[in-house]
N, C-alpha and C positions, 0 to 999 in steps of 0.2 A: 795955123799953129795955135793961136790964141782963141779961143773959143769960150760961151759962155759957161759959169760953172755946172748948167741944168746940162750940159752936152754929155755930163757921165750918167745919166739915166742912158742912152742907149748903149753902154757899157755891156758885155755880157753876164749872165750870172751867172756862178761857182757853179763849175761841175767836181763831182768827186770819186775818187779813186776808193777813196776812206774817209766818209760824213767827216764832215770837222777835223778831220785830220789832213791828209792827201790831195788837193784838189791840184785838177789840172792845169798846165799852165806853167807851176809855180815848182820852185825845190823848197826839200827840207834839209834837217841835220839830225842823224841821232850818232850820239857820242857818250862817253863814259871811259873809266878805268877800265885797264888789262884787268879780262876775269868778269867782267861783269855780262854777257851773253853778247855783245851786239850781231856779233855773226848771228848766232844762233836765232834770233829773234827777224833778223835779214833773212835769212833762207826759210823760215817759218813763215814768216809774211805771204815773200813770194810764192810758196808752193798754194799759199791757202788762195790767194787773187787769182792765179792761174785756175784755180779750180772752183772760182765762187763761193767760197767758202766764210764765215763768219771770222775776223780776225780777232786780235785782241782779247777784251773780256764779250766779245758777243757782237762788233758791229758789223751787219751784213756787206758783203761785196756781190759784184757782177763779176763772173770771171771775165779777166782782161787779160791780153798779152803782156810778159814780165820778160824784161832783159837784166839781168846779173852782170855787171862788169866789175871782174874780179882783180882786184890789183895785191895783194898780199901773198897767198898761198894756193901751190900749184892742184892738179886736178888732181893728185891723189888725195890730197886731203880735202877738198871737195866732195868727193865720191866716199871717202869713209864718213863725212858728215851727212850727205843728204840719203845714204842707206839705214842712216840711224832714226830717219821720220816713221811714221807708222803711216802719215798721209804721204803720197808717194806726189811729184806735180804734176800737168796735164804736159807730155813731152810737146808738143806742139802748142803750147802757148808758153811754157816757159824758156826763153833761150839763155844762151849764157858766151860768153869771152873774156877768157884769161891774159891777162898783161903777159903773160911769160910766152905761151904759145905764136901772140900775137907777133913778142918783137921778132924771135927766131923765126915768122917768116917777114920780117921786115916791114910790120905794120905800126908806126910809129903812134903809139898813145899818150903822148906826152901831152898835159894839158897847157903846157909854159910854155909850147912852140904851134906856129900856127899849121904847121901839118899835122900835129897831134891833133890841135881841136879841130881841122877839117875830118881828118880820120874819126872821130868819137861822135860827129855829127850826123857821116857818113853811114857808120854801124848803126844809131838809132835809128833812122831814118829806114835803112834798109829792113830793122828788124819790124817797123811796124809795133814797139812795145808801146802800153799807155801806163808803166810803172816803171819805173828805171831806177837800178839800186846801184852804186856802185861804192866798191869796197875796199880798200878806204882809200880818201881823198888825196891822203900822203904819199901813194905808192901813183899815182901820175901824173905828181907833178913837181919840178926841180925844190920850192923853198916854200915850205909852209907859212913861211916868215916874213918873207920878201912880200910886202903889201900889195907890189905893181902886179906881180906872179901869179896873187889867189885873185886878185880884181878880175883880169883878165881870163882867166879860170872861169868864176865861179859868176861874173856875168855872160860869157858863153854857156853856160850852162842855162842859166836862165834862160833865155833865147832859143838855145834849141827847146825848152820846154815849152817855149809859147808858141812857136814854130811848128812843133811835130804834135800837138794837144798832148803832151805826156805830164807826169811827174817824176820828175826826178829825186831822188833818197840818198842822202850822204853822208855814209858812216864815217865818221870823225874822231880825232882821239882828245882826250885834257893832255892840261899842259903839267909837265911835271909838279907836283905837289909836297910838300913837307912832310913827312910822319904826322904831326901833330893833327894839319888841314885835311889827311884820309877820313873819310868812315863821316866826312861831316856833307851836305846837300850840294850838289852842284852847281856853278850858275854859268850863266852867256860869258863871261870872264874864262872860266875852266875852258875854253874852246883855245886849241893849240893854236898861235900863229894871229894874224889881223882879224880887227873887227867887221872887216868887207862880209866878210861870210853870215855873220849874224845879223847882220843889217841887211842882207837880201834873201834869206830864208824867210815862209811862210810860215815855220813852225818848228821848234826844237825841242827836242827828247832827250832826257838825258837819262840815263842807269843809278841811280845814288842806289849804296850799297852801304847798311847798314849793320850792326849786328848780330841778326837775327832776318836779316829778309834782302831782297836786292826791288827798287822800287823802280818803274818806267814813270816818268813825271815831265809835263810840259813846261820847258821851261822860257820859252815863250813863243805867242802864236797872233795872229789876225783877226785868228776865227772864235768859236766859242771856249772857254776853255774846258781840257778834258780831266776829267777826275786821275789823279795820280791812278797807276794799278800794279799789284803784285805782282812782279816774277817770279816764277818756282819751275827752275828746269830738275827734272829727276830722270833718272834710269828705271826702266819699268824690269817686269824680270823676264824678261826674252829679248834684253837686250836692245831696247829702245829707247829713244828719248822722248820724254812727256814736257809739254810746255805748254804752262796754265797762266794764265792773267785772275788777279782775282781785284776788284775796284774795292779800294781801302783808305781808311784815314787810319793808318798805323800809329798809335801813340802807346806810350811805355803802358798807361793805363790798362788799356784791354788785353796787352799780352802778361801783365800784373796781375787781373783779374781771372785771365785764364788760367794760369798756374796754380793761383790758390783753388779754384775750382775741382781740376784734373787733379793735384797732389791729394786734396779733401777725399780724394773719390777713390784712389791709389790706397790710400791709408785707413780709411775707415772702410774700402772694400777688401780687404785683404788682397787687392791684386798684385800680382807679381808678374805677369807681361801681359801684352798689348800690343799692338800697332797705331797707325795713326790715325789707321781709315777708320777704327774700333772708335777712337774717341771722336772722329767725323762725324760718323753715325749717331753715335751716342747725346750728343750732342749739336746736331743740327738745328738751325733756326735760333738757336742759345750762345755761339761761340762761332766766330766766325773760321775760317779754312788758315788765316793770318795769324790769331791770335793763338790760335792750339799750335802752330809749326814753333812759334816763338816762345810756347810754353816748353814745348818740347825741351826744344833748344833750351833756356835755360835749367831745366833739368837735368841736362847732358850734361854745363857746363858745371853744376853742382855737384856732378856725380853720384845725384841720386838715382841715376838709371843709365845704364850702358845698351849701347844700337846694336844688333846684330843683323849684318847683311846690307847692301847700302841701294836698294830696291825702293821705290814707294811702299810696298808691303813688309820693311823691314821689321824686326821686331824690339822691342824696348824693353828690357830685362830691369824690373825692380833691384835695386843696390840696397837701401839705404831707407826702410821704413823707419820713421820717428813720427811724433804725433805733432800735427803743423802749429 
């Protein structure tokens, strides 16, 4: 049992699911407010690892087998969310199990009783996944609150992850918040219920939701740290959902400077509408993808330009020329 301290060199090194993000072995947390994407950004992940695909803003994957253990909302709304990807998953490496299906046939998932965690052990195990999401943490298990509850939780979790090489993913929710404490940065505190759970997570994520943008930000990690990155879910126009990451240091500044740029350009071009991609274009390598959404946006809320259509190709009808 006592050994000397050079005995962790023959320790193994990190393998990973998602470079600096995911490594095997180990659980995470992403968490945030109602509204902020976590599903969406959960079943976007998954479909892209099942399929090898680049997540994030660009970090490569190997596909790997993904198990979804869904505890919130039933398979209809599953099935209207994952027909809404453009990337479809690889069906034989993504699997999935719903808390609701499970109990009606009398598969007990409770994480706060010991045949729940032999059952949630048993399902990993059997799926063969090396990413394991499950959604969310409050739906299996008796008391978010109850300290002895999440310990026992959420260090069986750990275990089966070191046990079956996997990682585990643990969508999470904040703890009720003030009016005033909204719209302000998240921290390890914001996490619903005991500190057990952020003290054995390798890495937390959390959605802060800002004025003008919604941001995926590490909120604490082991590993390197990752550059905060933009979310931007949009509805394409056939009907789809588009989910971009764009890596940023979002400050009032650049979406400041972008306004006065784009309004300059509005006004002394005589334009009177547009879209977004127009000033994408227009403006590439010069204004970042963050900074024009945000000029946008303050524009709207100005009311010197009203939206038509609520597509990524919508279009922006000039209101309100004045000279800036």
């Amino acid at each position: 049992m006592i050994k000397p301290i050079s005995s962790v060199q023959s320790a193994e090194n990190f393998e990973w699911v998602v470079e600096n993000m995911f490594a095997l072995k180990f659980i995470s947390i992403l968490f945030g407010e109602p509204g902020g994407g976590k599903t969406w950004i959960l079943m976007d992940t998954g479909i892209k690892i099942s399929q090898g695909l680049p997540v994030f803003n660009g970090i490569e994957t190997d596909s790997q087998t993904v198990l979804l253990l869904e505890g919130d909302v039933p398979d209809t709304l599953i099935k209207e969310r994952l027909n809404k990807f453009v990337i479809q998953p690889d069906d034989k490496k993504f699997k999935y199990v719903n808390r609701y299906k499970a109990e009606r046939d009398g598969v007990n998932l409770n994480l706060s009783t010991e045949l729940g965690r032999n059952n949630f052990e048993e399902i990993i195990k059997a799926s063969g996944a090396v990413f394991v999401v499950i959604d969310t943490l409050i739906s299996f298990i008796d008391d978010e609150k109850d300290a002895e509850i999440v310990k026992k939780a959420v260090d069986h979790l750990r275990t089966i992850a070191d046990k079956y090489n996997c990682h585990i993913l643990i969508c999470h929710h904040t703890r009720k918040r003030e009016s005033k404490q909204k719209r302000k940065k998240l921290d390890q505190s914001d996490l619903i219920g005991t500190s057990i759970i952020a003290r054995l997570s390798s890495i937390i994520l959390g959605i802060d939701i800002g004025d003008n943008f919604k941001l995926l930000a590490t909120k604490k990690t082991w590993f390197s740290q990752i550059p905060s990155m933009e979310l931007n879910i949009t509805d394409t126009e056939d009907g789809k959902v588009e989910i971009k990451y764009e890596t940023t240091t979002i400050s009032q500044t650049k979406v400041e400077n972008a306004y006065k740029i784009i309004w300059q350009y509005i006004s002394n071009g005589n334009i009177f509408e547009f879209t977004r991609k127009d000033l994408e274009i227009k403006y590439k390598g010069i204004l970042s993808e963050s900074a024009i959404r945000g000029a946008i946006n303050k524009l709207l809320e100005e009311q010197k330009i009203k939206a038509e259509g609520n597509t990524k190709v919508r279009k922006f009808i000039v209101q309100n020329i004045l000279p800036f």
